[in-house]
Every structure is written in C-alpha cells, then in structure tokens.
C-alpha positions as CSV (number, residue, x, y, z in Angstrom):
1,X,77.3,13.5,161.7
2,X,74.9,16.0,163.2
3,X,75.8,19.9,163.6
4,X,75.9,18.5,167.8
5,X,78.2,16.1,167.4
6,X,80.4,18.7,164.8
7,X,80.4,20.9,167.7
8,X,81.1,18.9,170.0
9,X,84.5,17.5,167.9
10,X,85.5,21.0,166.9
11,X,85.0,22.2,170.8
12,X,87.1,18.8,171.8
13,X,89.8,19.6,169.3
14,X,89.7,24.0,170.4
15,X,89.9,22.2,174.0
16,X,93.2,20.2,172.8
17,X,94.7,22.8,171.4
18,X,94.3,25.6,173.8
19,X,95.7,23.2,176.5
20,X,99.2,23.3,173.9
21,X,99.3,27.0,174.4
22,X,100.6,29.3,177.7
23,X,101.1,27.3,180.7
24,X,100.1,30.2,182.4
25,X,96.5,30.3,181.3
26,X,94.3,28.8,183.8
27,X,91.1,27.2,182.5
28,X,88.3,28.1,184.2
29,X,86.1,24.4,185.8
30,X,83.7,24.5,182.4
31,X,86.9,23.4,180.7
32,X,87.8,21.0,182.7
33,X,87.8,17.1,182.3
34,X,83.8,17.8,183.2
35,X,83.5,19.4,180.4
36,X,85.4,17.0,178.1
37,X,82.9,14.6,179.3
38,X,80.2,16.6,178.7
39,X,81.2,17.1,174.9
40,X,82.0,13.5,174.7
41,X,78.0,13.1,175.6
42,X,77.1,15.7,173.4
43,X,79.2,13.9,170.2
44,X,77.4,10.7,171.1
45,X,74.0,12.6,170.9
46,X,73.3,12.0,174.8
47,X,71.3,15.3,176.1
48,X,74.0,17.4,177.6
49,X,72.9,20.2,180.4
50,X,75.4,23.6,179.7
51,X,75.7,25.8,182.7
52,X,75.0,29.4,180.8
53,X,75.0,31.8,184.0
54,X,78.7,32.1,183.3
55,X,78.4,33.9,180.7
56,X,78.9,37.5,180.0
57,X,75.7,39.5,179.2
58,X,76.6,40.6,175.9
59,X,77.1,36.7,174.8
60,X,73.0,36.3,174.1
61,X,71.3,33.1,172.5
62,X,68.6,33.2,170.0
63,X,65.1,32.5,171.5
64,X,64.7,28.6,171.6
65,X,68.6,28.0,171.4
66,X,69.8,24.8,173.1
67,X,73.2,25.3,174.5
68,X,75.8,22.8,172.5
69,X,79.1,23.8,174.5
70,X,80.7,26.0,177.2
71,X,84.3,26.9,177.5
72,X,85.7,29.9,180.2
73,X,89.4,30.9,179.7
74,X,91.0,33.5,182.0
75,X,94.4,34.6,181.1
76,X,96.4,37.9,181.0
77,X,93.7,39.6,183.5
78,X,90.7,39.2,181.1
79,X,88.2,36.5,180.7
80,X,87.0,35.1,177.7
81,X,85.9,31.8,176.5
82,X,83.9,29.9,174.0
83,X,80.0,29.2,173.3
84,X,77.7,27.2,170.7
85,X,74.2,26.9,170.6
86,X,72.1,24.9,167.7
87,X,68.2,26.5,167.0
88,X,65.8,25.6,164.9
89,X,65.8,29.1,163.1
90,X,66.4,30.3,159.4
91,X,70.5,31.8,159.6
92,X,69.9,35.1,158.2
93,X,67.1,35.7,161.2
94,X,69.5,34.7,163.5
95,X,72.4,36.5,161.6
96,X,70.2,38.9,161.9
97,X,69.5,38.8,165.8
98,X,73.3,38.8,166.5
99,X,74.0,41.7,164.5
100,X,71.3,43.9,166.5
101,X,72.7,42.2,169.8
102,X,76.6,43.5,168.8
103,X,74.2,46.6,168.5
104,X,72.5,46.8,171.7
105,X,75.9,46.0,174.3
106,X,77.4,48.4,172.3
107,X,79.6,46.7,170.3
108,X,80.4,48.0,166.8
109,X,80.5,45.5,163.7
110,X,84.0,45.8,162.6
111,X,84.1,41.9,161.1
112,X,81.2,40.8,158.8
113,X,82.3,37.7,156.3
114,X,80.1,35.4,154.3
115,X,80.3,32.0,152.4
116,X,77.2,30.2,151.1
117,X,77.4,28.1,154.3
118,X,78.9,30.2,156.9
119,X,78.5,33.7,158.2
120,X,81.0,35.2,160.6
121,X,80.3,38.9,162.2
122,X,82.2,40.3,165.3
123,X,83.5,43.6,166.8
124,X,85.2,45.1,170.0
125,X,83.7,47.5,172.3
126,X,85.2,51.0,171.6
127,X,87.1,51.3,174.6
128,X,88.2,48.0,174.0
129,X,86.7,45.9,177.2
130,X,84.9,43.2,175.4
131,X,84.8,41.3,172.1
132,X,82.6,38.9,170.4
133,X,82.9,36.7,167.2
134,X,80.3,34.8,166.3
135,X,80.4,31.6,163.6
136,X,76.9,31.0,162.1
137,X,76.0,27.6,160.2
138,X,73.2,26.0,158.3
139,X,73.2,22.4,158.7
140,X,71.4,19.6,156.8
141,X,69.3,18.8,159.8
142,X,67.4,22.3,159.7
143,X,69.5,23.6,162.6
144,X,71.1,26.9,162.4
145,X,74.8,26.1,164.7
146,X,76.1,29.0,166.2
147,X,79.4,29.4,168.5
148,X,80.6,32.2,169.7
149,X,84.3,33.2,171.0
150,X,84.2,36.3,173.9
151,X,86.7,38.1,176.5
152,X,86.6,40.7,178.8
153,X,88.2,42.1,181.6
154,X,88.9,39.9,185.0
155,X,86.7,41.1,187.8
C-alpha cells in the first residue's frame, strides 16, 4: 500500500470517527460525502484535485507537495480541520521546513517527538488563537507523508 492510499484510509477512518463524536459539530463541505469520494479515489491511486484555499495561512506545504487530503471542522466557535501532503523531499528538510514555519506565524514549538519513522512537532500561538500539529513519515516509496491537524477562531 502506498503512503496515498495510507492516507487516504487513515483520513477515511478520522472521517468515521469524528462523525461518532458531538452532534453539534458541523462539518464543513470538504468533509462531506465529496470528500469521502475523493479519498476513496485517492486510496485507489486515481489523481485526486484538493481544494487548498481553505486553508489557514499558517498551515504551509513544502515546495512541490501534492495535496493527499482536506478536512474543515467548525465546532465550539473555532475552525480547525485536517491536512496531508506527500513530497518527494528528505523528512528531516522537511521537518525542518515545518519547524521554521511554526516559527514564522508565530507559533512556539511546545511538542517535538521522534521515532525512527515518524516525527511529530506542534505548538499553540501564545495567545492561544491557533494550533498546529504536524505528523511527518518516511515511506518506502521515497515520499516524505505529512498531515497536519489545525484550529482557529470562527470568523
């Protein structure tokens, strides 16, 4: 199984499970049965286009990323939602890249974990607005899979 079609099952499965939770969240339309369809394509290894203007500013792709998956939430008066991306990049460069990004939108590292596989680094903005975690994995295929979970406030 490639790291697209991993993502693609572990983004079904967050999907499934996030639907079991507060019946007061309201997904936003990228996690809607479009978007279940969309994954579906993207676990069969069909190209799959990801609408990334959505996204908050601070949630920034590595140069040459293809977007794997897009999932807005909005619950609770904030926004927040998940992202992946696969790129054909070494993971500590873009390890690297994500740590100077939590940098730049002001966003202190306050969550930095490693395995031999797996990298996980992630913060909240000191006056506690935004967050972003980010999952980076090497895969067998040479890609680098990244995914990244982010809120913010609503309007």
């Amino acid at each position: 199984m490639t790291i697209t079609q991993r993502l693609a099952v572990t983004a079904l499965a967050s999907l499934a499970l996030a639907s079991c939770g507060n019946s007061d969240a309201t997904p936003e339309a990228s996690a809607s049965s479009a978007a279940a369809g969309a994954l579906a394509s993207a676990a069969s290894g069909k190209d799959v286009s990801i609408n990334t203007g959505e996204l908050p500013d601070f949630v920034e792709m590595y140069s040459g990323g293809k977007a794997v998956m897009s999932m807005a939430i909005a619950d609770e008066g904030k926004l927040g939602g998940s992202f992946s991306y696969t790129v054909a990049a070494p993971a500590d460069k873009v390890i690297a890249f994500h740590k100077q990004s939590l940098l730049v939108n002001e966003i202190p590292l306050q969550v930095e974990m490693r395995t031999e596989e797996t990298a996980t680094i992630g913060g909240e903005s000191l006056d506690k607005q935004r967050s972003l975690m980010v999952q980076i994995s090497s895969g067998e295929d040479g890609l680098t899979s990244v995914t990244m979970t982010h809120s913010r406030p609503a309007g």
